[in-house]
N, C-alpha and C positions, 0 to 999 in steps of 0.2 A: 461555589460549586453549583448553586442552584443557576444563575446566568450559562452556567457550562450547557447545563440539562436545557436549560431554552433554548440555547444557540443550535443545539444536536434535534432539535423536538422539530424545531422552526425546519432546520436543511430537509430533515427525513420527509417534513410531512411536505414542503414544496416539492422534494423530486417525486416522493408519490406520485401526487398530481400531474408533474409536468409529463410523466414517462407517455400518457397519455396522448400529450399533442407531439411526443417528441415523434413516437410510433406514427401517429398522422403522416405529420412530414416526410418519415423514411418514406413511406409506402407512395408519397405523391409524387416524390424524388426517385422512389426503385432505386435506394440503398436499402437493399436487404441480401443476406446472407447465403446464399445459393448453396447448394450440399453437395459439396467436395468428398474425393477421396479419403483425406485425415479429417475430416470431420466425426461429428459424435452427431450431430442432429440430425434429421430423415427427410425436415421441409425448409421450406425458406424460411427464416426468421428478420424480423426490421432490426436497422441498427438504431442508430441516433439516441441513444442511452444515455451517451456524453452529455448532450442537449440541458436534458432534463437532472444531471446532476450538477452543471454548473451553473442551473438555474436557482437550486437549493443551498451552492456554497453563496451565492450570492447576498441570495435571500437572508442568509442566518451571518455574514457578514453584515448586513445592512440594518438590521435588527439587533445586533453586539452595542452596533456604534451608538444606540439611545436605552441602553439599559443602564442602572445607577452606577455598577461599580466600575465594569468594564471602560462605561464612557468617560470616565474620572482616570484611566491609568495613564494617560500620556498620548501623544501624536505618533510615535514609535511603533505599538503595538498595532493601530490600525495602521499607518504608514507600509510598511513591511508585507502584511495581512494584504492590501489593497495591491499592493505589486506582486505577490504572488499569484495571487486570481485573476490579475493582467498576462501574466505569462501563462495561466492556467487556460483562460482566455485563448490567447496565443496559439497554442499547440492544440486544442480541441476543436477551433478551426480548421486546422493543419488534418485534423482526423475525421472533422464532414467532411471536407474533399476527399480523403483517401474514402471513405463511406460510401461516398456519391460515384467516384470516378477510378477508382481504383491505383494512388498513387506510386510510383517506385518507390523502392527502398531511402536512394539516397535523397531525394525529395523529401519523404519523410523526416529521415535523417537532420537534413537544413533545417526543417520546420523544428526541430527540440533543438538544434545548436542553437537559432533563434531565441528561443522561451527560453534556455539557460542561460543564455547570453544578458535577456532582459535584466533577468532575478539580479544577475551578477553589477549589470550598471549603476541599478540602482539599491547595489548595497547589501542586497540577501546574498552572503554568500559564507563560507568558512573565513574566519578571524583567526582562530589560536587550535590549538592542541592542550588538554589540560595534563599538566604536568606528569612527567612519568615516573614508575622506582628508579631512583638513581639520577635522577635529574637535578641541578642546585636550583634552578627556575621556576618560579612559582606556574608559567606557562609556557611553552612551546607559540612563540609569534609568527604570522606567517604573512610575508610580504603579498602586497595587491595579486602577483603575475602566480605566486604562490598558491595561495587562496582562491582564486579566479577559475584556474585550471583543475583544483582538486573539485570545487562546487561543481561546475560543469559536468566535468567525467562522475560523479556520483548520481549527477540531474537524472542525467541521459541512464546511466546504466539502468536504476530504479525505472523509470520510465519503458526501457524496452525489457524487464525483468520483470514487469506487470503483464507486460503485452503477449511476451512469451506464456504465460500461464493462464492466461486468459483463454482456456479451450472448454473448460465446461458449462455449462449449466449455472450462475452464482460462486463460483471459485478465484473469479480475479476480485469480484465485489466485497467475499467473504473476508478471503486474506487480508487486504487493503483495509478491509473494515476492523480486523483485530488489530493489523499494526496500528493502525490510529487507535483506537481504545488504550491502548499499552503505551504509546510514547503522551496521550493526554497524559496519563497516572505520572509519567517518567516526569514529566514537567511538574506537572501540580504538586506532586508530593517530595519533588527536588527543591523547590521554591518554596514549600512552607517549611521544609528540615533547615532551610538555609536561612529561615526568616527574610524572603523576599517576596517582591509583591506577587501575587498568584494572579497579576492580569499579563500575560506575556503571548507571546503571538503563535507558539507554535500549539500550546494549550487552545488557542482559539480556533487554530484552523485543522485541528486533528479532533477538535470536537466538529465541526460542521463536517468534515470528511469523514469522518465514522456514521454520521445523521445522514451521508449523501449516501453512503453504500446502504446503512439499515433501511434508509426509504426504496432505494432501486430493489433492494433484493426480492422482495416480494414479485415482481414483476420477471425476474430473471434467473426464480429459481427451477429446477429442472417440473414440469419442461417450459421452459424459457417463451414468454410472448414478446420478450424484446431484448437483442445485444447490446454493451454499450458502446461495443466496436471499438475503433481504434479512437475515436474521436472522445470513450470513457476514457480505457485504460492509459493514453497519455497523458492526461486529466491527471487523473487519483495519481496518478504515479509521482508525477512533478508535485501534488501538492503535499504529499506525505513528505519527500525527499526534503524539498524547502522548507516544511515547518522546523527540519533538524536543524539547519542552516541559522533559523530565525536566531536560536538559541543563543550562540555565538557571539552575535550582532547586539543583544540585550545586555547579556553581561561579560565582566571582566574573568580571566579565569582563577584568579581566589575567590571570589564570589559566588561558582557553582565548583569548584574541585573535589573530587568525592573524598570521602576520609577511606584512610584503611592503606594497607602497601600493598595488596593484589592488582596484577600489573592488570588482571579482568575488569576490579571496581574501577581504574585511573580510563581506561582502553573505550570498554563498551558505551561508557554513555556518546562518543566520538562516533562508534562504529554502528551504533542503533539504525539508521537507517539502512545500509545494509543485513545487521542481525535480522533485523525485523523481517525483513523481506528473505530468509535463506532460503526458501522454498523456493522461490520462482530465480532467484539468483544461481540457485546450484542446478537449477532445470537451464538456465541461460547460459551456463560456462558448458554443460552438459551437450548442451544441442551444438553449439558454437564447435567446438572440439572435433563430436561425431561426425557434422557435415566436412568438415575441412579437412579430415583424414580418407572424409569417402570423394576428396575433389571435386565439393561441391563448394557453394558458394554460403555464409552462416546466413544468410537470410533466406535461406530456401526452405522452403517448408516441407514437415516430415508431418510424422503421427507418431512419432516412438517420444514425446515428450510423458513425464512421470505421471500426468495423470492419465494419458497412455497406456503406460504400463501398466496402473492401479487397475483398470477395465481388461485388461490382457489377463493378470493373474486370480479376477474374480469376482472384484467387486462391481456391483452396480455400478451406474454414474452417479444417481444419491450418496451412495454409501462411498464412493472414491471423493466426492468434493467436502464428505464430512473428514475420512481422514487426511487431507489437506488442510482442512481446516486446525485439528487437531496440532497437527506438524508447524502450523504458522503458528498457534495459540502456545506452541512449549517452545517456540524460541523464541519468538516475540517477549511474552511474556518470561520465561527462563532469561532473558538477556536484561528486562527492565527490572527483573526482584535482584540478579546479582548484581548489578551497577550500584543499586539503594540498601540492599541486606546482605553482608556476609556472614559466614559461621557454618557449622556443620547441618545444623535440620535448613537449612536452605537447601543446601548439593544435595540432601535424604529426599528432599519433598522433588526435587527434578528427577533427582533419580528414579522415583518411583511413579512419576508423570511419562517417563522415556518409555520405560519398560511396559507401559499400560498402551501407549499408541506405537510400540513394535508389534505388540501380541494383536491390539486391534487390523495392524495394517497387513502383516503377514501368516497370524494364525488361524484369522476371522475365514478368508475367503478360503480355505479348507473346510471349513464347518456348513459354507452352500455348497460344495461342488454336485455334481450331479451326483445320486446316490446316499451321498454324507445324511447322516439325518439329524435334521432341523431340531433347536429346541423349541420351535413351536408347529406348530400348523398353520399359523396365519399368514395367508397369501401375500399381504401389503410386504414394501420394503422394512427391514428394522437396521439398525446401526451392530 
């Protein structure tokens, strides 16, 4: 654990620093943020955020590979690690052009079929299904064209499911930043219940992706001196998505199969990188849906996305990016405690986490409206 905290300490405190020259460069380049219609912000802001966080997944990659325990697990764990960050690479490219030059959709588009494509040749990609109720199989196998196609379409989805909720203030950094904290724990505490080695690669890169958002956010939290723009959010997106993958590719499925018959405990740890992400996922089926009924095109850009709405019905943009966070933090995590712990004070203990960020998200903004009165006097924002 203590290499986990160095690798997370090393990413945060490199994108710290780099956001600095990243902001340089936007501003030399005039990629910066111009204030649109659906916009939330009032000035320009610079992008190239991206810049400076895959300077940090680098950094704390490069720093893994000479630490005692880490550097002792195997070729596999950085092997893996090192191609994801290539295709992480890959697509963050793909996103200072759009930064710089303002790419199309389906341009965009090519550039993540690309960087999934990568992950997939060489090897990151879905293996198995672990066993279901009712199944005689100890696994669910899945042929190359199989596996190939499900990695891909999961890549990409996460990837534009980031990009989509990327509208406020530290909201795609936040998110991103708690699913990674929660899928490390899924790994690390998957692998010691299972008595396996606790050097595996999605534990690795879910620790420097949690260190890359906690170092950016400082810089990106409202109000914002620098975006990560797309050139971030396809970044973080791809690297969370692949750490799941990594999993798969490490071991057999007896090896990590969950104990218990809940078709939840067999399902979720599969479906984690989705769970993880529901927030920006159900804002992506959401928007996807709404434009193609109003015969528009789903990549066209609106402002009625949920953290939209959050600012429509009353909250701040502070206080909306914390109840998004809130929402990412109870599934995220609700989805990594039931995969590892069943029984009844688990469902009590979610249960009573749900019912606390409904009353925050919908009874809160009642208690400012104009008129309502405050339980304080104090001018600053509060939660």
């Amino acid at each position: 654990m203590r290499e986990y905290l160095l690798v997370f300490l090393v990413a945060g405190t490199i994108t710290y620093l780099l956001t600095v020259i990243a902001r340089e460069i936007a501003l030399r380049t005039g990629a910066t943020a111009a204030v649109r219609d659906r916009d939330v912000h009032t000035e320009p802001i610079p992008y190239m955020g991206g810049l400076a966080m895959l300077g940090g997944l680098w950094a704390a990659y490069l720093v893994a590979r000479e630490l005692p325990f880490l550097s002792t697990s195997g070729s596999l764990v950085f092997q893996d690690a090192g191609v994801v960050l290539l295709a992480g690479s890959l697509v963050c490219a793909v996103g200072v052009l759009d930064d710089i030059f303002e790419l199309d959709a389906l341009t965009k588009f090519g550039g993540q079929v690309l960087a999934a494509s990568l992950l997939v040749v060489f090897g990151v990609r879905f293996y198995f299904f672990p066993q279901l109720p009712g199944m005689d199989a100890n696994q669910f196998s899945l042929d190359e064209a199989q596996g190939a196609l499900l990695s891909v379409v999961v890549v990409i989805a996460t990837i534009n499911a980031v990009n989509f909720v990327d509208g406020l203030d530290g909201l795609a950094a936040g998110v991103v930043g708690i699913g990674a904290v929660a899928f490390f724990f899924f790994c690390y505490v998957l692998t010691a219940e299972k008595d396996l080695t606790l050097a595996t690669t999605g534990a690795l890169l879910t620790a420097a992706l949690a260190g890359a958002c906690a170092g950016f956010l400082p810089h990106n939290f409202h109000p914002a001196r620098l975006f990560m723009g797309d050139s971030g959010s396809m970044l973080i997106g791809l690297v969370l998505s692949a750490s799941a993958l990594t999993l798969t590719g490490q071991f057999t499925g007896t090896e990590i199969a969950s104990d218990g018959n809940s078709i939840f405990v067999t399902v979720l740890p599969v479906l984690l990188p989705v769970s993880i992400l529901m927030v920006p996922v159900v804002d992506l089926v959401l928007a996807v849906v709404r434009r193609t009924r109003a015969g528009r095109s789903p990549f066209a850009p609106d402002k009625q996305h949920l953290h939209h709405r959050l600012l429509e019905i009353g909250h701040s943009q502070r206080r909306a990016v914390y109840i998004m966070w809130m929402w990412a933090a109870l599934v995220a995590g609700g989805s990594v405690l039931v995969s590892l712990r069943s029984g009844t004070s688990t469902w009590v203990g979610l249960a009573a986490m749900f019912v606390v960020v409904v009353v925050m998200t919908f009874v809160l903004p009642s208690l400012h409206k104009p008129g309502a009165k405050r339980p304080d006097s104090n001018p600053a924002e509060t939660l």
